[in-house]
C-alpha positions as CSV (number, residue, x, y, z in Angstrom):
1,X,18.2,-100.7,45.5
2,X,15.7,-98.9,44.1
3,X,13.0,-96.7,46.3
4,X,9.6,-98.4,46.6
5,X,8.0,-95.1,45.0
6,X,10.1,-95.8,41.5
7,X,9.0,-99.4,41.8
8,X,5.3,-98.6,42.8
9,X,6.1,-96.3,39.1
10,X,7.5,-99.0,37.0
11,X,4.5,-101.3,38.2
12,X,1.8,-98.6,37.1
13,X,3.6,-98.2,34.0
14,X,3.9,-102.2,33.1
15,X,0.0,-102.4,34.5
16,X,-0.8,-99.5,31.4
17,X,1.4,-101.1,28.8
18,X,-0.2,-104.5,29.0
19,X,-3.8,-103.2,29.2
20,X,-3.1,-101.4,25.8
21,X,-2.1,-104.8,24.5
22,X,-4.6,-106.5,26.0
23,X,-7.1,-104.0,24.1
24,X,-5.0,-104.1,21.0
25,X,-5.1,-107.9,20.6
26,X,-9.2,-108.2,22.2
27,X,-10.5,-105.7,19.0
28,X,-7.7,-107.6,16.8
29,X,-9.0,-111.2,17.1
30,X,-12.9,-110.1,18.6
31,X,-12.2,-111.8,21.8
32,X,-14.3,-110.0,24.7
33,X,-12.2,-111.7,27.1
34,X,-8.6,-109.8,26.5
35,X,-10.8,-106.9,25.9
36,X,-12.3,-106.5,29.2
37,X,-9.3,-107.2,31.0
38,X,-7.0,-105.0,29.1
39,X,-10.2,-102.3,29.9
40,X,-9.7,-103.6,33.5
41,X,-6.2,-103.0,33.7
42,X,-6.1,-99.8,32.3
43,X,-8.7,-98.8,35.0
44,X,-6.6,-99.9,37.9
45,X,-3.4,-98.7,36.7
46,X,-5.0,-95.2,36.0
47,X,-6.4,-95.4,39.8
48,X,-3.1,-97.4,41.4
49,X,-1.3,-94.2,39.0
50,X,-3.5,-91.4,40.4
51,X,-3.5,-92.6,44.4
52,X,0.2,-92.5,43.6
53,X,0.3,-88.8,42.5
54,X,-2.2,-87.6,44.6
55,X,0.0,-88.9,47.9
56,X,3.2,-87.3,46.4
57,X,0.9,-84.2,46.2
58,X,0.1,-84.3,49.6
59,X,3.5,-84.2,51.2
């Protein structure tokens, strides 16, 4: 079973991949909807990723 830190990872990283998708397909089709939440995501995986690093730091 895999540690909850490399799961914790793998979630930041899925979180990331669909925001840029999200983004890609909002300035694709000019829908404002996709486009904020892919903006959204990207925000909370860059904050979910940085709490992450900054607790490893802190160890």
């Amino acid at each position: 079973m895999a540690s909850l830190e490399v799961k914790f990872s793998v979630f930041v990283l899925l979180m990331l991949a669909a925001s840029a998708i999200f983004i890609l397909w909002g300035v694709n089709k000019g829908d404002y909807l996709m486009l904020a939440l892919g903006i959204g995501a990207a925000i909370c995986g860059l904050f979910l990723g940085m709490k992450m690093v900054l607790r490893k730091a802190s160890r």
